[in-house]
C-alpha positions as CSV (number, residue, x, y, z in Angstrom):
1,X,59.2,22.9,-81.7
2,X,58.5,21.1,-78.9
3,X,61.2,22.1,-75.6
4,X,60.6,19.2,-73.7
5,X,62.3,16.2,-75.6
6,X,64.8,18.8,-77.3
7,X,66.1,19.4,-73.3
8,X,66.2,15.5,-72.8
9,X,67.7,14.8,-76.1
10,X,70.6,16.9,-74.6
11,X,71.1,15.7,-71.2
12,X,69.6,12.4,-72.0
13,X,69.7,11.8,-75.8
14,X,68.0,8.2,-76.3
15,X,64.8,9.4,-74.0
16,X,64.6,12.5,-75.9
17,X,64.5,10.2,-79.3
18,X,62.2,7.9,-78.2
19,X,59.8,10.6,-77.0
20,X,59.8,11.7,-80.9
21,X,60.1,8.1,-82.6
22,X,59.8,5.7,-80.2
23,X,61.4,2.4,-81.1
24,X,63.1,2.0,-84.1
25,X,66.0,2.2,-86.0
26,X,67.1,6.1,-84.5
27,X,66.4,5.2,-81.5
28,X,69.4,1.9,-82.2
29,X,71.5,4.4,-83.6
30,X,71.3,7.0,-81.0
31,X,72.1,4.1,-78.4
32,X,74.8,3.2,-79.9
33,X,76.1,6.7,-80.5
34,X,75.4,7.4,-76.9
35,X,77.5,4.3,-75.9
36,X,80.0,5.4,-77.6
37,X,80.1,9.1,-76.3
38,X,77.7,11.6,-74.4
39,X,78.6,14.3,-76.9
40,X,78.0,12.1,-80.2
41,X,74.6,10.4,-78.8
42,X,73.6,14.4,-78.1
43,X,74.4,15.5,-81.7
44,X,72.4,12.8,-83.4
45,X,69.1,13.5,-80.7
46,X,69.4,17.0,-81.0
47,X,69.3,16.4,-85.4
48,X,67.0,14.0,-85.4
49,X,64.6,15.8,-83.0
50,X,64.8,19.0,-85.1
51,X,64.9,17.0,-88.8
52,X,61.4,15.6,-87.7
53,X,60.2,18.3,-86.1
54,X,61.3,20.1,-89.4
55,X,59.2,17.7,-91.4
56,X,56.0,17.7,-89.1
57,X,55.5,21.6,-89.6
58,X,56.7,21.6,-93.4
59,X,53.4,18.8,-93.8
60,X,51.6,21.5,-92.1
61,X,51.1,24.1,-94.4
């Protein structure tokens, strides 16, 4: 996993996600959920940034 945008996706959640998807719709999302809240826009980077790093090392093998 990579550490780098996991820490940002905490402190600053839609820089962590557009390090790992750049622009599109999660990126939107997590905006949105980061307008709405700090702690709800840090839940959604935090998933999404582990879901796709879940899915890069399960095409791995």
């Amino acid at each position: 996993m990579k550490l780098l945008p996991l820490i940002l996706g905490i402190f600053i959640p839609p820089v962590g996600v557009f390090m790992t998807y750049g622009i599109g719709p999660t990126l939107f999302i997590n905006i949105g959920l980061t307008l709405l809240g700090w702690i709800p826009g840090s839940i959604h980077a935090v998933w999404a940034i582990a879901k796709q790093n879940e899915n890069y090392n399960d095409s791995t093998y």
